[in-house]
C-alpha positions in Angstrom: 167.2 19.5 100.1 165.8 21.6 97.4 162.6 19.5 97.7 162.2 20.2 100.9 163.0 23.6 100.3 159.8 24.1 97.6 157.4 22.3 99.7 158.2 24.4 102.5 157.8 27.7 100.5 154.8 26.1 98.9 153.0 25.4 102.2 153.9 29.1 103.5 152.8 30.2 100.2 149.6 28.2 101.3 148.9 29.1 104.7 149.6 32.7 103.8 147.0 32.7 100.8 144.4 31.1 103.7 145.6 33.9 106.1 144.9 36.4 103.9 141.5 35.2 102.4 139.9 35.2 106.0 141.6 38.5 107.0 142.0 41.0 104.1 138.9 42.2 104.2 138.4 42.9 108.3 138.2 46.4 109.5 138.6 47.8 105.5 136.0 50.8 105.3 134.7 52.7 102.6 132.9 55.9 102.1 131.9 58.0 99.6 130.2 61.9 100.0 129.9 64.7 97.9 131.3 67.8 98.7 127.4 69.3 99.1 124.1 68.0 99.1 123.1 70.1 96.0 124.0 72.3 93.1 122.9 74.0 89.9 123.4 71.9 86.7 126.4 72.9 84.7 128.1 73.6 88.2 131.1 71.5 89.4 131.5 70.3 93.0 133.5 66.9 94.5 132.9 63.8 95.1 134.9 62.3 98.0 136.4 58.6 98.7 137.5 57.1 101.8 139.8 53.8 102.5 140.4 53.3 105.8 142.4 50.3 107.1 141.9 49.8 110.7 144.2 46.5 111.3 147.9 46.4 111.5 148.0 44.0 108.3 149.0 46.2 105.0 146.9 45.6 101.8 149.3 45.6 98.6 146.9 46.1 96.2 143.2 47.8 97.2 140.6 48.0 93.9 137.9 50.4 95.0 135.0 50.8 92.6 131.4 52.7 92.8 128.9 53.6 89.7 127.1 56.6 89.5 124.8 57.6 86.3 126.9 59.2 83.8 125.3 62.6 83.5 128.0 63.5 86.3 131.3 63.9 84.3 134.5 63.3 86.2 137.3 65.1 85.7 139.9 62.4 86.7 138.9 59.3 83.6 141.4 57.3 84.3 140.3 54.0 85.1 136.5 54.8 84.0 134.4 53.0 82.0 131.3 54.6 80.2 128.4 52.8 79.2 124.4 53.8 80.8 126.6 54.1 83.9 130.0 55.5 85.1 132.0 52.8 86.8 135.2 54.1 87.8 137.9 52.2 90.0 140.8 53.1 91.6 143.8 51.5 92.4 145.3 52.2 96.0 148.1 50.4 98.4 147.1 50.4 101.7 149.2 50.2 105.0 148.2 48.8 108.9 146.0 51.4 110.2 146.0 53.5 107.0 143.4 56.3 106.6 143.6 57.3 102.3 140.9 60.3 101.0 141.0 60.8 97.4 139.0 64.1 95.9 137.5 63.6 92.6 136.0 66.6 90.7 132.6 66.5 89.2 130.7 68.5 86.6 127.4 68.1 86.7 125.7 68.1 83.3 122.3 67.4 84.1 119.6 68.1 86.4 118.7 65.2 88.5 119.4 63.4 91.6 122.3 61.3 91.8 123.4 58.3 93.8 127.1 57.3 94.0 126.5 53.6 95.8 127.5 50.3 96.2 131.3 49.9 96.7 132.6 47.0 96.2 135.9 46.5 97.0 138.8 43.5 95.4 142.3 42.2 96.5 144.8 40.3 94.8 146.9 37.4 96.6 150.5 37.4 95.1 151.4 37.5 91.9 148.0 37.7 91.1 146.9 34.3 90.9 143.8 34.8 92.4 141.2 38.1 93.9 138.9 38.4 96.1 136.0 40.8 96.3 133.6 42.3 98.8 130.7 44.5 98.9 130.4 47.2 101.2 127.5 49.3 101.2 127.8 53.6 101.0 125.9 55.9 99.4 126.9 59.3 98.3 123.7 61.7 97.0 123.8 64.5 95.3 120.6 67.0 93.6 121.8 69.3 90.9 118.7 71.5 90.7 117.7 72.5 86.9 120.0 75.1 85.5 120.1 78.7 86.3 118.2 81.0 83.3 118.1 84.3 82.6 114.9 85.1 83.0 114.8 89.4 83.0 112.6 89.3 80.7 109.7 87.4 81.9 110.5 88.8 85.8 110.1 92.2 84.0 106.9 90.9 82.9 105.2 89.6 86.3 106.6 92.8 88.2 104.3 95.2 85.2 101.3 92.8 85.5 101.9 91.9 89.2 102.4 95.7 90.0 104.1 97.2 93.1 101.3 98.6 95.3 102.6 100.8 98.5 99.9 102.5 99.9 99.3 104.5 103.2 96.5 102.1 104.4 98.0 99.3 106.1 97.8 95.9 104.8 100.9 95.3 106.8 103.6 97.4 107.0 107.2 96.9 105.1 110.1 97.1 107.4 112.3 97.7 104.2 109.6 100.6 103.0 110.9 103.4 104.9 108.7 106.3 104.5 109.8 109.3 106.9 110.2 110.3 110.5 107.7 111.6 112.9 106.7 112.6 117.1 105.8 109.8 119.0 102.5 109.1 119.9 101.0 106.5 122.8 100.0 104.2 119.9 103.5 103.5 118.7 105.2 100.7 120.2 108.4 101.0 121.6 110.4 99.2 119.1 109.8 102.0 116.5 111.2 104.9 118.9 114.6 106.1 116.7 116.7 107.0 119.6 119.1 109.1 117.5 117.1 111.3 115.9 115.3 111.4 119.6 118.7 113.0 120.7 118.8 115.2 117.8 115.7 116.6 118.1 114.8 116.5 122.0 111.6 114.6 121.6 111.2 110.7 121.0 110.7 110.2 117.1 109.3 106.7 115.4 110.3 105.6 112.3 107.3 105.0 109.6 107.0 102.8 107.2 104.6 102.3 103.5 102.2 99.6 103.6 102.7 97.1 100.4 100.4 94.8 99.4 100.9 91.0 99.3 102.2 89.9 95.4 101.1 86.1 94.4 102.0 84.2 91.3 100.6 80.8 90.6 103.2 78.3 88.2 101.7 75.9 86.3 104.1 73.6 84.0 103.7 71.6 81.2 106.2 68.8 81.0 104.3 66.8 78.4 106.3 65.6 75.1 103.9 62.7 74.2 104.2 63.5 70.1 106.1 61.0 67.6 108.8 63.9 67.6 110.5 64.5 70.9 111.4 68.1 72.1 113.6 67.0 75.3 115.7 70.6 75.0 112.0 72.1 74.8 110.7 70.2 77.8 114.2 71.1 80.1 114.0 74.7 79.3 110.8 74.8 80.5 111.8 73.3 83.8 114.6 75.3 83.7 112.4 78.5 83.3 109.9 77.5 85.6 112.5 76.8 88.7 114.0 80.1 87.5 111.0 82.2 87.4 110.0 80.7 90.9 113.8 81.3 92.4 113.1 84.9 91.9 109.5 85.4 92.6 110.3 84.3 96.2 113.4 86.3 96.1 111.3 89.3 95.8 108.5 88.0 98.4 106.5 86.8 96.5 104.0 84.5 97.1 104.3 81.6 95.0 101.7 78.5 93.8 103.4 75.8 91.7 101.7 72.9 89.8 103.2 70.3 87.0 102.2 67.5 85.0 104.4 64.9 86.3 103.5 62.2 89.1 103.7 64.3 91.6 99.9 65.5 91.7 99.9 68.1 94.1 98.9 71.5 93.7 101.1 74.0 95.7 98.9 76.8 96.6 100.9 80.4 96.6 102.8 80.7 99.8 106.2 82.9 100.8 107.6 80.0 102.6 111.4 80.0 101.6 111.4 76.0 102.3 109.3 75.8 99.1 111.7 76.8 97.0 113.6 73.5 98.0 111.0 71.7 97.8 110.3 72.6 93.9 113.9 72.4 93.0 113.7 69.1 94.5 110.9 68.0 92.6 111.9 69.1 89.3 115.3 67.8 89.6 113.6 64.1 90.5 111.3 64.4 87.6 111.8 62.0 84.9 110.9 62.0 81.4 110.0 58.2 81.3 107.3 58.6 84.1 103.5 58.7 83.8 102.8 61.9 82.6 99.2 63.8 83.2 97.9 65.8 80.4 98.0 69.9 80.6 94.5 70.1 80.2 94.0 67.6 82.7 96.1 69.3 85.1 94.6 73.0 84.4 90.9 70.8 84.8 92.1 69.5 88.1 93.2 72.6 90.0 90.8 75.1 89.1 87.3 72.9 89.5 88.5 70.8 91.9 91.6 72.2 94.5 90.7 76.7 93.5 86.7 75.8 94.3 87.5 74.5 97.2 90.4 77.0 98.0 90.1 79.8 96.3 92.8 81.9 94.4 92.7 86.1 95.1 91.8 87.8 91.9 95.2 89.4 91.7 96.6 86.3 91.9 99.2 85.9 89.0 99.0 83.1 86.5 101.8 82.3 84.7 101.2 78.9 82.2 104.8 77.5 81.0 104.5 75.0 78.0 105.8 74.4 74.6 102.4 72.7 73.8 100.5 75.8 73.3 97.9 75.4 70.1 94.2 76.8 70.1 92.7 73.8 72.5 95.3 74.8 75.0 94.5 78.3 74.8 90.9 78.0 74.8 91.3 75.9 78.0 93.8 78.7 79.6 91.2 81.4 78.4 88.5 80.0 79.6 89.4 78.9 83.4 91.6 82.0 83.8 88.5 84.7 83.4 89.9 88.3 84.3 92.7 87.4 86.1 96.3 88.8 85.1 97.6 85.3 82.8 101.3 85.5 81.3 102.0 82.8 78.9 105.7 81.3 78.1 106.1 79.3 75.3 109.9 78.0 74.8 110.7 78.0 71.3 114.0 76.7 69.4 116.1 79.6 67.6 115.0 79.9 63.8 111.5 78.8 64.5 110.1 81.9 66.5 108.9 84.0 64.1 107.1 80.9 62.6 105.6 79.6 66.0 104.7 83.3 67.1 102.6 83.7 63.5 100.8 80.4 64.1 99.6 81.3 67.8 98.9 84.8 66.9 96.3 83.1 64.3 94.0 81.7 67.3 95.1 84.0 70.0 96.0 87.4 68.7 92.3 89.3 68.7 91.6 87.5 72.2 94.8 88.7 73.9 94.1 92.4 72.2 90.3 93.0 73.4 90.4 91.1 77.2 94.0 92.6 77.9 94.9 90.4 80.6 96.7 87.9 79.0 100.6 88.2 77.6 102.2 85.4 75.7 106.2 86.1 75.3 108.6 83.3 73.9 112.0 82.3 74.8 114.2 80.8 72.2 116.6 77.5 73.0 119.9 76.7 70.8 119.3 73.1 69.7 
């Protein structure tokens, strides 16, 4: 009797284990999102995960697991391993027809864009004698843009080299310019009548406004660190500066030009599209250090015989040169393809080493920048 009573648990033991190898994994679904599509490094957002059971049949024991690169720090570590990746799993029991969303919050460290991908998803029969596993393909994407500077000083900068032109001849006229109020006249158009201080005075009035001159700043940046030393915190504040200074250039309307050294070899030429500033952030968060890398000079060579000859820059166009490479080849090149035009210089420095760096480059570029007067070199310092 107790024979028969073992073989029959064993063969339900049996048909159960079959049962559940054919049908655990039906109608499971997995998703991961973040919480927004991009961010700032050193900004937090969340990561989401969803484990949905769309069958009646429970699952005891769920493992969900994802990687993601491991510049994104979680705040939750339990059950995540470090290595070149994150791989974190998690641990859920799932009922028939069970919908389970887990929030996970997420520094990110690092600029870059960021895949969470490739869940893969495991089951255990009972007393865990044996798993199963299953691949199920979601991708979760995230940008975090290069990290917000202060960048007053070199803003204050452009603005004194840039200047603010209002004038009474009209380039176009500046909605947010006011300049006073005066009597109609057939020429005005109707949408400038100001009916309430027509009411006031008994007499349509117009609104006027100053005329101000279109501001353009061209970016170029240097990403090169090619030397036996590497300067990576040298090379990521420049970015970092560079996406700043353009963030508030636009902010202000004006129109900016970007270029870099990275494989992307397009030259932006100034524009007051807002979409562009996306589209840099975009770039510079994608770019990595490991890829083929142009040289400056090659870059400066490029846009201003080939793409400015062919499309020419204004003369009061701003250019504004970002690079920790600055020695007297560098400066000769800048000097020498920028002419008269307005030229700020930004050479990122680490603290300590300023006063040094600024001695060496006034050697070579001190009597220059004194007798042509268009060209400012300031330096920012970076903690190492």
């Amino acid at each position: 009797m107790i024979v028969i009573f073992l073989l029959g648990v064993l063969t339900v033991g049996t048909l159960w284990e079959i049962f559940y190898r054919t049908q655990w994994a039906k109608d499971i679904f997995v998703k991961l999102w973040f919480d927004t599509d991009a961010v700032y490094a050193g900004q937090e957002t969340k990561l989401y995960e969803m484990i949905e059971n769309r069958k009646r049949m429970p699952i005891p024991v769920l493992e969900v697991g994802f990687h993601t690169r491991k510049e994104l720090d979680f705040a939750d570590v339990e059950n995540t391993n470090v290595s070149d990746y994150i791989y974190k799993r998690d641990v859920f029991a799932v009922f028939g027809r069970q919908k389970i969303t887990r929030e996970i919050p997420v520094k990110c460290t690092k600029r870059g864009k960021y895949t969470a991908s490739d869940a893969d998803i495991t089951t255990f029969t009972v007393l865990y004698r044996k798993h199963y596993s299953k691949a199920i393909p979601t991708t979760a994407q995230i940008y975090v843009y290069p990290k917000i500077k202060n960048v007053s000083q070199i803003i204050t900068m452009c603005e004194r080299m840039l200047g603010i032109h209002q004038c009474a001849r009209r380039l176009y006229e500046d909605p947010f310019a006011f300049r006073t109020i005066r009597e109609y006249t057939i020429d005005d158009p109707m949408k400038t009548i100001n009916w309430k201080a027509s009411a006031k005075t008994g007499a349509l009035m117009v609104n006027t406004f100053d005329s101000v001159q279109s501001q353009k700043a061209m970016i170029f940046l240097d990403v090169e660190d090619t030397g036996i030393l590497k300067y990576e915190d040298l090379v990521e504040e420049s970015i970092a500066l560079a996406a700043s200074v353009i963030r508030n250039l636009l902010r202000q309307n004006t129109e900016v030009g970007f270029a870099y050294n990275g494989k992307n070899r397009q030259v932006f030429l100034p524009s007051n599209n807002k979409g562009n500033r996306i589209v840099f952030e975009r770039l510079l968060a994608e770019f990595d250090k490991e890829e083929d890398i142009e040289e400056f000079g090659q870059l400066l060579q490029r846009s201003f015989e080939n793409t400015f000859s062919s499309r020419p820059l204004s003369k009061d166009t701003l250019l504004v040169f970002i690079t920790k490479n600055l020695d007297k080849t560098l400066y000769d090149s800048i000097r020498m393809y920028t002419a008269e035009q307005q030229t700020l210089i930004v050479v990122p420095v680490y603290s300590g080493e300023k006063e040094t760096r600024e001695c060496t480059i006034k050697g070579f570029a001190s009597k220059d920048v004194s007798q042509r007067g268009n060209i400012c070199i300031v330096f920012e310092e970076v903690e190492r």
